[in-house]
C-alpha positions in Angstrom: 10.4 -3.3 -31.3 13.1 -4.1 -33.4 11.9 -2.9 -37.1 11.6 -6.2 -39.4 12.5 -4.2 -42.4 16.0 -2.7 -41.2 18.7 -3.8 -39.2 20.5 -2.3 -36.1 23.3 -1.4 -38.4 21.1 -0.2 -41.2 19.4 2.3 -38.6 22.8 3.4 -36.7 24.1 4.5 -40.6 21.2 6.8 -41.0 21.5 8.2 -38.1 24.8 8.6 -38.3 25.1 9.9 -41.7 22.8 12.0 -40.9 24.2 13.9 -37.7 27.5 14.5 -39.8 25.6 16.2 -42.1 24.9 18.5 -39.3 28.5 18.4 -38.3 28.6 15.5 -35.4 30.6 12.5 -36.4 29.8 9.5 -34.1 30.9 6.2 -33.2 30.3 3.3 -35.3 27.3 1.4 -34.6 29.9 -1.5 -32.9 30.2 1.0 -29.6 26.3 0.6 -29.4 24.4 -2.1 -28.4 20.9 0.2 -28.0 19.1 3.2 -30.1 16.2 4.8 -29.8 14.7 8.0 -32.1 11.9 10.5 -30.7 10.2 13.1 -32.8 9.4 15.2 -29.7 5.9 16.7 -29.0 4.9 20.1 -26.9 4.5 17.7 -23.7 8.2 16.3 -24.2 9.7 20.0 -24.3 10.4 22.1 -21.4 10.3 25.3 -23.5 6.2 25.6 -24.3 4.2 27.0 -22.7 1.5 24.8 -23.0 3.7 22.0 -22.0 1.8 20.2 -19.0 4.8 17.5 -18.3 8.0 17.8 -17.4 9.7 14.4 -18.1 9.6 12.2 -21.5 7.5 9.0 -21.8 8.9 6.1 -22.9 6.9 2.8 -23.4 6.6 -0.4 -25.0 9.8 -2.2 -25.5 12.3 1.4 -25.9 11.8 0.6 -22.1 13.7 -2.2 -21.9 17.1 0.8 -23.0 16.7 1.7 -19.6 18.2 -0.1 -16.4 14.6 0.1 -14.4 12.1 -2.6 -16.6 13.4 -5.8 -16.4 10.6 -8.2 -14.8 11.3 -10.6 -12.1 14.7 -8.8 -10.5 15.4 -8.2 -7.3 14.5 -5.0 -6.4 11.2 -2.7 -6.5 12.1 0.3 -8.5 8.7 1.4 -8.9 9.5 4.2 -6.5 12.7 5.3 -7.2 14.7 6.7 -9.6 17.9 6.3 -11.1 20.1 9.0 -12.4 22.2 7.7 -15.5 25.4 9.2 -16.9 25.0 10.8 -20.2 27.5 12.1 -22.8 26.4 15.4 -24.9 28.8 16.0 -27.9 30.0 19.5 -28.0 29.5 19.8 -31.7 25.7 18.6 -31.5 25.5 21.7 -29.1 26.6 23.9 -31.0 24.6 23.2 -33.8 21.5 22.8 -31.8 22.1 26.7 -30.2 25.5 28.5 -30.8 24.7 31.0 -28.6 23.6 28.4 -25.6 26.2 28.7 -22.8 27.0 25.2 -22.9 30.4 24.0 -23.7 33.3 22.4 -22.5 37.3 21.9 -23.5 36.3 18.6 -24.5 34.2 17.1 -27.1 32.0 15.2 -24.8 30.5 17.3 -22.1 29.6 14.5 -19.3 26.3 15.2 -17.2 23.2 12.3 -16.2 19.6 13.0 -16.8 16.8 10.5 -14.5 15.1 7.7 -15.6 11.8 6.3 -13.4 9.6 3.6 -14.0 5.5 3.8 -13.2 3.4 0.6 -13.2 -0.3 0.5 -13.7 -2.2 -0.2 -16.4 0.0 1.7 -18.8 3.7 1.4 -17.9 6.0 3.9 -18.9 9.5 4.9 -18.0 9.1 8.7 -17.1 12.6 10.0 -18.3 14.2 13.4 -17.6 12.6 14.1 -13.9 13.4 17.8 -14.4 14.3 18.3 -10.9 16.4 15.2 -11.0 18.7 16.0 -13.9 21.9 18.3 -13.9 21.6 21.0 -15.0 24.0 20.7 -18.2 21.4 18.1 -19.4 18.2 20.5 -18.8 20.0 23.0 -20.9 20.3 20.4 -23.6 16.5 19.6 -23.4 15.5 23.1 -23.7 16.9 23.3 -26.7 15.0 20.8 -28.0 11.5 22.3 -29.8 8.6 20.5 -30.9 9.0 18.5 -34.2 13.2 18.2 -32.8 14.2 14.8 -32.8 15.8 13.1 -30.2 18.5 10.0 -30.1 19.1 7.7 -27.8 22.3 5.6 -28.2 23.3 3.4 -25.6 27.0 2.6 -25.1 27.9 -1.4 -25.6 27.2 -3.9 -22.3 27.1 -0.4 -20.2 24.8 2.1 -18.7 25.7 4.9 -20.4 24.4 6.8 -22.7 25.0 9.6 -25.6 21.9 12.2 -26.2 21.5 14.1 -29.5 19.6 16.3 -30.9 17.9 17.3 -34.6 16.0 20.3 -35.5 12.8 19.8 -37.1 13.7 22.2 -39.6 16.5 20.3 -41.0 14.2 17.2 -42.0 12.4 17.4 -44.8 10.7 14.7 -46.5 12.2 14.8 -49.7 15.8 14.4 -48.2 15.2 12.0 -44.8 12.7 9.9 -45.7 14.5 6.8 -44.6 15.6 9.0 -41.2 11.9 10.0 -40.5 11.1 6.1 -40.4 12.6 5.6 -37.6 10.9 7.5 -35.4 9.2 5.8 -32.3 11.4 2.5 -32.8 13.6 0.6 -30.6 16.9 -0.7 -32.4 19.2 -3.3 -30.7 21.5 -5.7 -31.3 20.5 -9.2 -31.7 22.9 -10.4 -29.5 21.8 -8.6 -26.8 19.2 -10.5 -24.4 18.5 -8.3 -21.7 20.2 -5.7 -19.8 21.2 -7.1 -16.1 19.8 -5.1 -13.5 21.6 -6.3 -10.3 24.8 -5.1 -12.1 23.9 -1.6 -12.8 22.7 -1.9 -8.8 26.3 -2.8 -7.6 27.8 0.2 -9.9 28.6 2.5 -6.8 29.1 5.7 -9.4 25.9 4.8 -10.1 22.7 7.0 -7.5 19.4 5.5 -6.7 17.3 7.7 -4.3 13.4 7.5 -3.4 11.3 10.0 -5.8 9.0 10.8 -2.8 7.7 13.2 -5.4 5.8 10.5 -7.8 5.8 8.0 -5.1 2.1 7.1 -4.6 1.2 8.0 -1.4 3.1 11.2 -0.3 6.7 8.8 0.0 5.1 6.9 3.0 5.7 3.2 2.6 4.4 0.1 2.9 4.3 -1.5 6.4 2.9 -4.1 8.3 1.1 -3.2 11.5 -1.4 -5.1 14.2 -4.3 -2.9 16.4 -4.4 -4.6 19.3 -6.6 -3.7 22.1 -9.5 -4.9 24.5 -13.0 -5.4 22.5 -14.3 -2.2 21.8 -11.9 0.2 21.8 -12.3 1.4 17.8 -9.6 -0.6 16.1 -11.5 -0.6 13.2 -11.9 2.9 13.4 -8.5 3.1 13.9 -7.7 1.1 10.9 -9.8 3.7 9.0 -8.0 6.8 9.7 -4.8 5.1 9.4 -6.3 4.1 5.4 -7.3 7.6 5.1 -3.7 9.2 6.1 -2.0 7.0 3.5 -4.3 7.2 0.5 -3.0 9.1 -2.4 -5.4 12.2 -3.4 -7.1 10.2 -6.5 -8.4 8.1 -4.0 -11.8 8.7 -2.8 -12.7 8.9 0.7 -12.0 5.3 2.3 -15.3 4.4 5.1 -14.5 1.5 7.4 -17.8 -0.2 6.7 -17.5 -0.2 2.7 -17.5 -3.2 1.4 -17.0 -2.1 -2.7 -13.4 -0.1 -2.0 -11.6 -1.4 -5.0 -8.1 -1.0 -3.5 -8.9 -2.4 0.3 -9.6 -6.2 0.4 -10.4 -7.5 4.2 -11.1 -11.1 5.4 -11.6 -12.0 8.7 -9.9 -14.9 9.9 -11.2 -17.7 12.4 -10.2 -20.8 13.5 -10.8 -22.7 9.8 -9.3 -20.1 8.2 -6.6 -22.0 6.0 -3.7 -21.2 3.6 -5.9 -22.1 0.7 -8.5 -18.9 1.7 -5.9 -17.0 1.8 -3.3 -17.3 -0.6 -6.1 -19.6 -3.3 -6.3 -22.9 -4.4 -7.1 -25.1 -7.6 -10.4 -25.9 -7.9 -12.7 -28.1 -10.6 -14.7 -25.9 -13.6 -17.7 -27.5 -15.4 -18.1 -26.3 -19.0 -20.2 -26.6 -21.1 -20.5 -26.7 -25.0 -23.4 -27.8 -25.7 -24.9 -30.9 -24.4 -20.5 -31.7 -24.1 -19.6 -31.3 -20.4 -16.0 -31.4 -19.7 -13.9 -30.3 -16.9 -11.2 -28.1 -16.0 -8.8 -26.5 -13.1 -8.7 -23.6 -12.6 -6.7 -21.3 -9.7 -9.4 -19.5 -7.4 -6.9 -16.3 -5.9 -7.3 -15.8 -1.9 -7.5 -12.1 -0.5 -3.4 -12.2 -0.2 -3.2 -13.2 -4.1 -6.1 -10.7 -5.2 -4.7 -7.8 -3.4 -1.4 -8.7 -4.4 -2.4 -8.5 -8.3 -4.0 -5.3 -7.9 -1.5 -3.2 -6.0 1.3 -4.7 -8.8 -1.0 -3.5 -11.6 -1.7 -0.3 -9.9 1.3 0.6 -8.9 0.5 4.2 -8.6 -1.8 3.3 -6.0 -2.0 2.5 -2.4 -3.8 -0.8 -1.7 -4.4 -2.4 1.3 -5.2 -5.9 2.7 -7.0 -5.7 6.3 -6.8 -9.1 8.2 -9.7 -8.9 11.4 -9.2 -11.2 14.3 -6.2 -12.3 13.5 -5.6 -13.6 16.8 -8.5 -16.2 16.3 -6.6 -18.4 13.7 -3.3 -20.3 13.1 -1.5 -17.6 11.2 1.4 -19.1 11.0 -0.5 -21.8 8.6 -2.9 -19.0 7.2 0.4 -17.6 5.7 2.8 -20.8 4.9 5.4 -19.8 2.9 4.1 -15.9 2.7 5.2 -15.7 5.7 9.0 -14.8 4.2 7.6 -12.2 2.5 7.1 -10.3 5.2 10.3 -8.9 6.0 10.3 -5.8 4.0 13.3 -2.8 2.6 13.3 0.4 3.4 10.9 1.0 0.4 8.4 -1.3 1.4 9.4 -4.4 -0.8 10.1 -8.0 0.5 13.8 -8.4 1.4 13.2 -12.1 -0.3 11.2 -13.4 -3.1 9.6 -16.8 -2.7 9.2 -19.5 -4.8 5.1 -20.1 -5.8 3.9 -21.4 -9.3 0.5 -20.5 -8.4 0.7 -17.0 -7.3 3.3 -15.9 -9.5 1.1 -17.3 -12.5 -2.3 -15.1 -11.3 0.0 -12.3 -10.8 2.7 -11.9 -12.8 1.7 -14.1 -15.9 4.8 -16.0 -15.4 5.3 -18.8 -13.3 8.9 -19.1 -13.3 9.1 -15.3 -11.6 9.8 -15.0 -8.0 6.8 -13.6 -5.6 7.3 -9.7 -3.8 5.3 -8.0 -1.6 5.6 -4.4 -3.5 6.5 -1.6 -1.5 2.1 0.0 -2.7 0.7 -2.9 -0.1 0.2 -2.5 3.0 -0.6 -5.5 5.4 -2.9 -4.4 8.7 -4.2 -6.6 11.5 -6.6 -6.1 14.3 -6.2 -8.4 17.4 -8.6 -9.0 20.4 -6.1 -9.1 23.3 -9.1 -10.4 25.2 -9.7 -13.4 23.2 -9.0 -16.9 24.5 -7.1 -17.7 21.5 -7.4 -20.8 19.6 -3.4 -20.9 18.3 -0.5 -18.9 19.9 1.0 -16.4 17.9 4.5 -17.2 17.8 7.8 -14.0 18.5 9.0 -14.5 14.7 5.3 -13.4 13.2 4.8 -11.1 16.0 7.9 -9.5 15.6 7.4 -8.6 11.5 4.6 -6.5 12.4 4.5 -2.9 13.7 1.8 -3.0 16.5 -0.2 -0.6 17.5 -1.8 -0.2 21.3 -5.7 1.3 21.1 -6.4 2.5 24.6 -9.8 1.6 26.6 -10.2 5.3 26.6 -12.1 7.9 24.2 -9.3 10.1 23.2 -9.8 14.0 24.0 -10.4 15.1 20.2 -13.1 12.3 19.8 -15.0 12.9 23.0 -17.8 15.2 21.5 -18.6 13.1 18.8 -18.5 10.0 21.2 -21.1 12.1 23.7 -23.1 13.0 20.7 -23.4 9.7 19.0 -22.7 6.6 21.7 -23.2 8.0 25.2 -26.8 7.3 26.2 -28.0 8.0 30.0 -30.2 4.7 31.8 -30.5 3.4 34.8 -28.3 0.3 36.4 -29.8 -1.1 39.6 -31.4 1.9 40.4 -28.5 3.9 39.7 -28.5 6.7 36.7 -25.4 6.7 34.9 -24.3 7.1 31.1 -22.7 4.5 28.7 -19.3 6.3 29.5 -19.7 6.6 33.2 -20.7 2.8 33.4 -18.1 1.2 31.1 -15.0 3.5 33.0 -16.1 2.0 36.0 -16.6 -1.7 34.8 -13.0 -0.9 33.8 -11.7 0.3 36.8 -13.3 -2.4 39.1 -11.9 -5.1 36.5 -8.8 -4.8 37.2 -8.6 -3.1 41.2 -11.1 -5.2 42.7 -11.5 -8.2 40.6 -7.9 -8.2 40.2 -7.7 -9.1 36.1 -5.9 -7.8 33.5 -6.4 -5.2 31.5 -7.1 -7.7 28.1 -10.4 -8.3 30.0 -11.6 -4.7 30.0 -14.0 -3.1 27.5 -13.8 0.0 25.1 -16.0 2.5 24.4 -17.4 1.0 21.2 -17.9 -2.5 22.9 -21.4 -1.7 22.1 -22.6 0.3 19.6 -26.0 2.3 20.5 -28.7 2.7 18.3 -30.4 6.2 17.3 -34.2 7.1 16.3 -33.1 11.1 15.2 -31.9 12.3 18.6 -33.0 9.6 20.7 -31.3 6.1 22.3 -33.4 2.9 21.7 -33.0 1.4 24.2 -29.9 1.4 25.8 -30.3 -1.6 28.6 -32.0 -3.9 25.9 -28.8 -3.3 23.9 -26.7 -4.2 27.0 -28.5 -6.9 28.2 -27.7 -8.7 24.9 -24.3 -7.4 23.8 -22.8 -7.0 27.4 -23.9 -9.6 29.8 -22.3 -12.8 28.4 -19.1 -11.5 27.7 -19.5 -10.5 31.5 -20.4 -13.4 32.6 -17.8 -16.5 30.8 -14.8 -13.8 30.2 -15.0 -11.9 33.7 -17.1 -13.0 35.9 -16.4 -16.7 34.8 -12.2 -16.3 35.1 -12.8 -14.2 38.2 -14.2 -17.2 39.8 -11.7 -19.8 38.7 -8.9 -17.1 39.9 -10.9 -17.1 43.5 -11.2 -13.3 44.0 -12.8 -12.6 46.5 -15.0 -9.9 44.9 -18.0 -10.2 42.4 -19.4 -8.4 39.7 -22.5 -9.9 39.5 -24.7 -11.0 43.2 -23.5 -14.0 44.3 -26.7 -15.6 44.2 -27.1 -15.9 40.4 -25.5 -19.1 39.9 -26.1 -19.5 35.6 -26.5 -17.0 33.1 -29.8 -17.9 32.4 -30.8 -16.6 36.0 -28.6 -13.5 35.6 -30.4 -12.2 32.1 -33.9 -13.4 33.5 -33.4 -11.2 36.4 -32.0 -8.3 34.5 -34.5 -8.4 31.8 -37.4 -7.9 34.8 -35.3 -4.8 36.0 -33.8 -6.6 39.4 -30.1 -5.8 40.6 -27.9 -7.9 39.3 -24.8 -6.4 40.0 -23.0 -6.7 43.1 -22.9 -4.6 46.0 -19.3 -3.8 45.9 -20.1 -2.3 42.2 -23.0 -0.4 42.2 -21.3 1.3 45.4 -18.3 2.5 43.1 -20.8 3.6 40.4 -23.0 5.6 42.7 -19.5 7.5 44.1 -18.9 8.3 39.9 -20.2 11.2 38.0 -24.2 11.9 37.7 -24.8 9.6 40.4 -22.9 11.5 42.6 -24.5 15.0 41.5 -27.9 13.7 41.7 -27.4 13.0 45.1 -25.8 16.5 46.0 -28.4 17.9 44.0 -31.4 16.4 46.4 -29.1 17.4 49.6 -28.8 21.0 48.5 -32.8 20.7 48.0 -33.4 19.4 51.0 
C-alpha cells in the first residue's frame, strides 16, 4: 500500500540516488506512475538450489502494478498469462555481472518477462513463469541472489516496465537505512486510480496465451454438457467419470453417490423447481438479543449462487454444478437471467456479464460488479428422454449445451463388472433368462414389434439389483416393483393409445392392479408374442439344446 510516511516522489529519490551510486542513472520519478521494491528470498531466485519455485509472488495491493487484477473487467484471466515488455538498463547489468553475456549497443536492452494471476484463498500474481519469459530477462533473474533487491518501476499511463537490480552486499544498514524501508511496498501516484484493463487487451504488441501449465485442471475448460438417454442407461455414472477426468490431482477421488464433495453441488430439478432455488432469494431472520426480537433479510444463495462463490474463491480448482432431470422443470424460468451467462469463450468464461445485485453481492462482495460464469465451473445435466415432460425445452437453451448420447447398451469395457454386480439369472413366465438377456429383449421388441421409439426403452441400470455377498435377493421382487409400472403407463399404456397391434403384457389384464396381482402369484403375464422372442435369446435357447442333446 502506499506508505503513509513517504511519498511516491520521496521513494523514487531513494531509489534513484541510490542506483547512481551503483552507476545507473534513471528517469525522474515524472516517467513513473508505479514502483515496487523486493528483497528477494531463495524461492524468488532461480540460482539455489534449494529453490522450490520458479516465478516471484506478488500480493496485496503491488498486484494492482500488473495488468491481470483489476476486479469486475471483462475478461477471466485467471488462466492465462500475459507477457509484458520490460526494459533492462545496460549499465545495471553490468554492474550486477560484468562477465554475464548480456549486452546490447543500446542502453536499454528490450525483452518481456510473464505475469499470471491465481485466485483462491490467497491471491497472488505469479510473475516470471520461467518458461514464459525471454530468455534476456532469465539471464537478468539469475543474477539476482538471495538478499538482491529487486525494482519494479512502471512507465507513466503504460504497460511497460523497467527491472533493476541491487546486490545484497552493497546495502548496509548504516548507509541505506531509508532504502531498506522500502522493501515489500507498493508506491504510486496519487493520481492514478486504476490501471485499465480492456486497454492493455486491445494493445495487439501486447501476447495473451492459455498457461495450460497452471491451469487447474490439465488446460481442459469449462463446458456445459446434458446426458441424455433412456432411464437406466448410467448417466449418472457417466457424469462420474466425466468428474473424475477433469478433477485436478489435489482433488480426491469424486464417487457419484457422495453427498459431502466440497467442490460438486447437485440439485435435482422438478416441476416446482423455481428461479429463487436456484439462483436464492431474500428471506426473513429472527434475532434475538435477549428477550428483544427484531427482524432482518437476509439473501439465502441457491446451488447456481453457492457453486458460483466457491469455484471464484477457488480458482485453482475445478468445481462443478450437476443439475438431475433437467427435463422435468421449466428451465428456462429455473435460470432467468443466468440464462445469458451461458454462452461461454474459448477459456470457459461467459462471453457476457449480467446485471444481479443479489448474486454479485454473495459473490463478489460488490454489488455494482457484473456476474461471470468463470472458466473453473462446469455446468452438467442429465435428461430422461423418456420422460413426459412437464415444460418443452426450447432450441436457444438446448443449443448452449454440449449433449451427450448414453446408449441402452453396456459398453464392452464395463461388461464384466456389469455381469459381476447387476446381472442376476430368474425365471420370466417359465422362461430362465438373466437381467441382461431380458432387458435387450424388452428393448428390441419395444421398438420392432410395438413400434415405439427408442426414448421408451430401458438401460441396463433401470434397476439396480441387490447383493447378500455373492447372492441376488431377489431379482423378480425387485422387478415387480421397479419395472412393471413404468411398463405398464409408459409402454404398454402409449402402445395402446398408438393401436399396435402387438402387446407386451396378455391382453386380458385390463388394470395394473390385475397385472402385479398376477405376477406377484408367479402367473404369465407377458404376452405370447414376447416370451416367444425371449425363449429364441440366449440361455433359453441353450437350455433347450442342452435337453435335445440329452435326449
Amino acid at each position: 500500500m502506499l506508505n503513509d510516511d513517504i511519498s511516491f516522489e520521496e521513494a523514487m529519490d531513494i531509489v534513484s540516488n541510490k542506483l547512481a551510486n551503483l552507476g545507473t542513472n534513471i528517469k525522474d520519478s515524472k516517467a513513473y506512475d508505479g514502483m515496487i521494491v523486493k528483497r528477494l528470498a531463495s524461492s524468488n531466485t532461480l540460482d539455489e538450489k534449494n529453490s522450490k519455485q520458479s516465478h516471484i509472488a506478488i500480493t496485496g495491493e503491488q498486484m494492482s502494478i500488473f495488468p491481470v487484477l483489476l476486479p469486475g473487467n471483462l475478461v477471466d484471466k485467471k488462466y492465462l498469462y500475459f507477457k509484458i515488455p520490460v526494459n533492462l538498463y545496460a549499465t545495471n547489468i553490468e554492474y550486477l555481472n560484468p562477465d554475464k553475456n548480456l549486452s546490447s549497443e543500446m542502453n536499454i536492452l528490450e525483452c518481456y518477462t510473464s505475469v499470471w494471476k491465481r485466485g483462491g484463498s490467497s491471491p497472488q500474481i505469479q510473475l516470471s513463469l520461467k518458461n514464459k519469459d525471454s530468455d534476456n530477462f532469465i539471464a537478468f533473474r539469475k543474477m539476482l541472489h538471495v538478499g538482491s533487491y529487486m525494482i519494479v518501476l512502471k512507465h507513466k499511463g503504460e504497460f511497460v516496465y523497467d527491472f533493476l537490480g541491487v546486490s545484497s552486499k552493497d546495502v548496509s544498514e548504516d548507509m541505506d537505512e531509508e532504502f531498506m524501508e522500502l522493501d515489500n511496498k507498493f508506491f504510486y501516484k496519487k493520481s492514478i486510480t486504476g490501471i485499465e484493463i480492456d486497454k492493455f487487451l486491445t494493445e495487439t504488441d501486447y501476447i495473451s496465451e492459455i498457461n495450460e501449465e497452471t491451469s487447474p485442471y490439465n488446460g481442459k475448460t469449462a463446458e456445459n454438457i446434458i446426458y441424455y438417454g433412456a432411464p437406466g442407461t448410467g448417466k449418472s455414472y457417466g457424469v462420474s467419470e466425466y468428474v473424475n477426468d477433469h478433477i485436478c490431482e489435489k482433488q480426491e477421488e469424486y464417487d457419484a453417490g457422495r453427498d459431502d464433495c466440497r467442490y460438486v453441488f447437485r440439485a435435482t430439478l422438478h416441476p416446482e423447481y423455481t428461479y429463487s432455488d436456484f439462483v436464492g432469494q431474500v428471506m426473513p431472520v429472527v434475532d434475538k438479543n435477549g428477550d428483544e426480537k427484531s427482524i432482518t433479510y437476509d439473501f439465502k444463495q441457491g446451488v447456481f449462487t453457492e457453486a458460483l462463490t466457491y469455484a471464484e474463491k477457488h480458482s485453482d480448482e475445478a468445481v462443478f454444478l450437476v443439475l438431475e432431470e433437467l427435463s422435468r422443470a421449466n428451465v428456462a424460468a429455473v435460470f432467468g437471467d443466468v440464462f445469458q451467462l451461458l454462452d461461454r469463450n474459448d477459456n470457459g468464461r461467459s462471453e457476457y456479464g449480467i446485471d444481479n445485485v443479489l448474486i454479485a453481492n454473495a459473490v463478489y462482495g460488490d454489488e455494482k460488479r457484473k456476474v461471470f460464469i468463470p472458466g473453473n465451473l462446469f455446468i452438467i445435466g442429465t435428461v430422461n428422454t423418456s420422460d413426459q415432460n412437464v415444460f418443452a425445452m426450447d432450441t436457444a437453451f438446448k443449443r448452449r449445451f454440449n449433449w451427450k448420447y448414453v446408449s441402452i447398451n453396456v459398453p464392452e469395457e464395463k461388461q464384466d463388472e456389469f455381469n459381476k454386480d447387476n446381472n442376476p439369472e430368474f425365471m420370466i413366465d417359465g422362461i430362465r433368462t438373466d437381467w441382461l438377456e431380458f432387458y435387450t429383449e424388452l428393448d428390441k421388441f419395444i421398438t420392432s414389434e410395438l413400434g415405439m421409439t427408442e426414448d421408451k426403452q430401458i438401460g441396463p441400470y433401470f434397476i439396480k439389483f441387490r447383493k447378500k455377498g455373492d447372492e441376488y435377493d431377489e431379482p423378480k421382487e425387485i422387478i415387480k416393483d421397479k419395472l412393471l409400472q413404468y411398463l405398464w403407463d409408459d409402454v404398454q399404456g402409449v402402445a395402446r393409445n398408438m393401436y399396435a397391434e402387438k402387446t407386451l403384457f396378455l391382453k386380458e389384464f385390463t388394470s395394473y392392479s390385475m397385472l402385479y396381482d398376477a405376477f406377484d402369484k408367479g402367473e404369465s403375464v407377458f404376452s405370447k408374442e414376447f416370451i416367444s422372442r425371449l425363449g429364441k435369446s440366449g440361455k433359453a435357447a441353450a437350455d433347450d439344446e442342452a435337453s435335445d442333446q440329452n435326449d
